[in-house]
C-alpha positions as CSV (number, residue, x, y, z in Angstrom):
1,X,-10.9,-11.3,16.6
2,X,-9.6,-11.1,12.7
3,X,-8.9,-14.2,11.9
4,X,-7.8,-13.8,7.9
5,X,-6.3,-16.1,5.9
6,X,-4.1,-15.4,2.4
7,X,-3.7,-18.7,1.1
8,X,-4.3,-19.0,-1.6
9,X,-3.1,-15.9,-2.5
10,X,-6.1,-13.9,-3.6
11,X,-5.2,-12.7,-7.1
12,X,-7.3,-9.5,-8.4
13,X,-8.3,-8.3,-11.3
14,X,-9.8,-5.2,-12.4
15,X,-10.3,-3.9,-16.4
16,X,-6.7,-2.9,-16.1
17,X,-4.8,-4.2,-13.6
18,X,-3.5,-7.9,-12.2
19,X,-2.9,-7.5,-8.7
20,X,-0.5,-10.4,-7.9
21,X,2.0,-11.8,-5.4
22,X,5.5,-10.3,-4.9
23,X,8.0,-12.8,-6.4
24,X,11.5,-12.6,-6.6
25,X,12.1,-12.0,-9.8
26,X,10.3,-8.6,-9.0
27,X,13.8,-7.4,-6.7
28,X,14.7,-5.4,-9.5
29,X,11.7,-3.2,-10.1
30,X,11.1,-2.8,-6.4
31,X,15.0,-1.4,-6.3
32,X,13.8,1.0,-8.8
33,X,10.5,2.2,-7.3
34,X,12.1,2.4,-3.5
35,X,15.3,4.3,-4.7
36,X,13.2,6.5,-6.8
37,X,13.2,10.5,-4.5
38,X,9.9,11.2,-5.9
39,X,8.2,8.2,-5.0
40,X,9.8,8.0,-1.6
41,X,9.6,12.0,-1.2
42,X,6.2,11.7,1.5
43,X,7.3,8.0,2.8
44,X,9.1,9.0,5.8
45,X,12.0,6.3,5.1
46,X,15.4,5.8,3.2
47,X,15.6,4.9,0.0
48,X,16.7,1.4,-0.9
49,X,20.1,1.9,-1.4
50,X,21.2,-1.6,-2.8
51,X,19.1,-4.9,-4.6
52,X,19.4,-6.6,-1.2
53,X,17.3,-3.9,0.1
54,X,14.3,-4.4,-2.5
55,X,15.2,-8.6,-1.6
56,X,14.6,-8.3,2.2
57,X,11.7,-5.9,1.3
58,X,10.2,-8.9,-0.9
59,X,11.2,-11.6,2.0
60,X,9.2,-9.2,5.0
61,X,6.3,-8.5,2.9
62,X,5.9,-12.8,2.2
63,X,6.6,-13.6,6.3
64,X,3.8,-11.0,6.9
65,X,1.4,-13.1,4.2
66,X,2.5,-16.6,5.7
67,X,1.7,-15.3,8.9
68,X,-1.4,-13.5,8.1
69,X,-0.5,-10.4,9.6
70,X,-0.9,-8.3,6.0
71,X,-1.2,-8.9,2.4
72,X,0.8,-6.9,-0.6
73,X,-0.4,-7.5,-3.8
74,X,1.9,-6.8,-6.9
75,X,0.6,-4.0,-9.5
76,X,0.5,-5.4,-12.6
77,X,-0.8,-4.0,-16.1
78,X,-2.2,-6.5,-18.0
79,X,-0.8,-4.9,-21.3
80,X,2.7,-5.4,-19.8
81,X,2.7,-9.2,-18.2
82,X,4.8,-10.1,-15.8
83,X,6.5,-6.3,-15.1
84,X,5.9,-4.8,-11.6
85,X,4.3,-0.8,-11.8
86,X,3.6,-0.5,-8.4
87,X,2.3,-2.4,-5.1
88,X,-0.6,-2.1,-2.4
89,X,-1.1,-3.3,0.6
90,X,-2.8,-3.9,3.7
91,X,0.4,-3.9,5.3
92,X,-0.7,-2.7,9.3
93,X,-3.4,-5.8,10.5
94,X,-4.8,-4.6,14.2
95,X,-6.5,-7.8,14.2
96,X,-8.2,-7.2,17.7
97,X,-9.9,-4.3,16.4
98,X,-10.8,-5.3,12.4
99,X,-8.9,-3.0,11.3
100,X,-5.8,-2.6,8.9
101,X,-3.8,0.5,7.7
102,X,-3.2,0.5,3.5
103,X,-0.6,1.6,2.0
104,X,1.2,1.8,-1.9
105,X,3.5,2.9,-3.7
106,X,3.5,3.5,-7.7
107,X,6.2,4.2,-10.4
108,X,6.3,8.2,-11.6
109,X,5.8,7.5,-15.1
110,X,2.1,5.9,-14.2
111,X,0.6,8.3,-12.0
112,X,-2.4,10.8,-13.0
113,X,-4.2,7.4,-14.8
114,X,-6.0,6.6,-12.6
115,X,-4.0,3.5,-11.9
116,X,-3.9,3.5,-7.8
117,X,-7.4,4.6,-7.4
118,X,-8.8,1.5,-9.2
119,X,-6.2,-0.6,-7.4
120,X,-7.1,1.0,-3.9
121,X,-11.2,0.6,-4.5
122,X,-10.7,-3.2,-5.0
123,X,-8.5,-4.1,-2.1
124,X,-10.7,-1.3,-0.3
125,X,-13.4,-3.8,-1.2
126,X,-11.0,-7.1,-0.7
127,X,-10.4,-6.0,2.9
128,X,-14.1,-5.6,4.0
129,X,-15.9,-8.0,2.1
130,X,-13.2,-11.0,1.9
131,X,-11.0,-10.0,5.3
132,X,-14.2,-8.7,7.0
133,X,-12.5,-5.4,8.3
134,X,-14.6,-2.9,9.8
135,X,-12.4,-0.1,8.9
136,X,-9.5,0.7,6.9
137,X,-6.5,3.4,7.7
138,X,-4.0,5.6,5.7
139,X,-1.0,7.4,7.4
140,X,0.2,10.2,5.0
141,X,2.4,13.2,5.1
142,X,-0.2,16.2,4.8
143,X,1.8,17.5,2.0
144,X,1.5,15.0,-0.3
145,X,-2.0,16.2,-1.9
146,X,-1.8,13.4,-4.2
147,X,-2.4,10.7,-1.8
148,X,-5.3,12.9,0.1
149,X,-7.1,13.5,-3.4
150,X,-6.6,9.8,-3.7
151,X,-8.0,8.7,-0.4
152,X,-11.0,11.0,-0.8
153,X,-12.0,9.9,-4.0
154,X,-11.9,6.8,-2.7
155,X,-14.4,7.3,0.1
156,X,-12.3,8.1,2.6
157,X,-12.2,10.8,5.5
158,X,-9.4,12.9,7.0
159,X,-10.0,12.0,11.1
160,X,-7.1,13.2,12.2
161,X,-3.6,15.4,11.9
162,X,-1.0,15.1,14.2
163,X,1.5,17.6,14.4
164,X,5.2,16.9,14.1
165,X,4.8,13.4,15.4
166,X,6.9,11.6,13.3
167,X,10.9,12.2,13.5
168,X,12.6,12.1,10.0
169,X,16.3,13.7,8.8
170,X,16.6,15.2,11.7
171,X,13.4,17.5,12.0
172,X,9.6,16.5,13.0
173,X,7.2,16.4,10.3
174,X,3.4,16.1,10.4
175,X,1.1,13.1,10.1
176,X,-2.2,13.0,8.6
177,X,-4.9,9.7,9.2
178,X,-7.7,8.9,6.9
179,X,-10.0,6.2,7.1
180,X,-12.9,4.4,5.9
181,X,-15.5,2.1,7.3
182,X,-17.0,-1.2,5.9
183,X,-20.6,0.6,6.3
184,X,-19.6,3.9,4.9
């Protein structure tokens, strides 16, 4: 079985990007990003409504990374120390089957740079070469082509759509899964 272990807390770097631990002092920008309709438009969830929401947010994603059971990593650019862009994570462990689901979320004025995909490649790489995963998942909404042209470029493949399996607002919406494996 997965047996992984996040402490220390991995830092990465890339040209770009410092991929970091969530810290309280990020509360505020998480507030931001999780209020923010067009971030949350394909996420299937609320939107934070309140700073305690973007606290408890910070407090569940550090019990999961004491208790090894996924890592979120802080998007960072290194031109801007210190101030919170976005966040990744592999959030979902199935520990049994070496496999975890990823998932991130990034602020409007940053997309279209190419930002996420060169965070998703390294902790793509991160979760099979440091965790040992055997394959990797993604849950989207089918109509967010952003996150499929993401996920693709990134090696991964569309296995399967589920239709209206995922209640939301009061109607059923769609759910497509992509994945990747360590030896693809």
């Amino acid at each position: 079985m997965l047996e992984p272990n996040f402490d220390p807390f991995p830092e990465i770097q890339t040209q770009r990007l410092l991929l970091r631990r969530l810290k309280k002092s990020d509360a505020e920008e998480i507030f931001n990003l999780r209020s923010d309709e067009r971030v949350m438009r394909y996420i299937g969830k609320d939107p934070a409504a309140s700073l305690s929401d973007a606290v408890q947010f910070i407090v569940n994603s550090n019990e999961s990374l004491i208790t090894n059971n996924g890592i979120l990593w802080a998007i960072e650019l290194k031109e801007l120390p210190g101030k919170l862009i976005g966040f990744i994570a592999h959030w979902r462990l199935i520990k049994e089957h070496y496999r975890a689901e990823v998932g991130y979320m990034l602020r409007p004025d940053y997309w279209r740079k190419g930002i996420m995909k060169e965070a998703l490649a390294v902790v793509v790489d991160y979760g099979f070469n440091e965790m040992k995963l055997h394959s990797i998942e993604a849950h989207i909404n089918p109509g967010n082509k952003a996150s499929a042209s993401l996920l693709e470029s990134n090696g991964f493949v569309r296995e399967a759509y589920f239709k209206e399996d995922f209640f939301y607002k009061g109607k059923f919406e769609d759910t497509a899964i992509y994945s990747k494996l360590a030896h693809s």
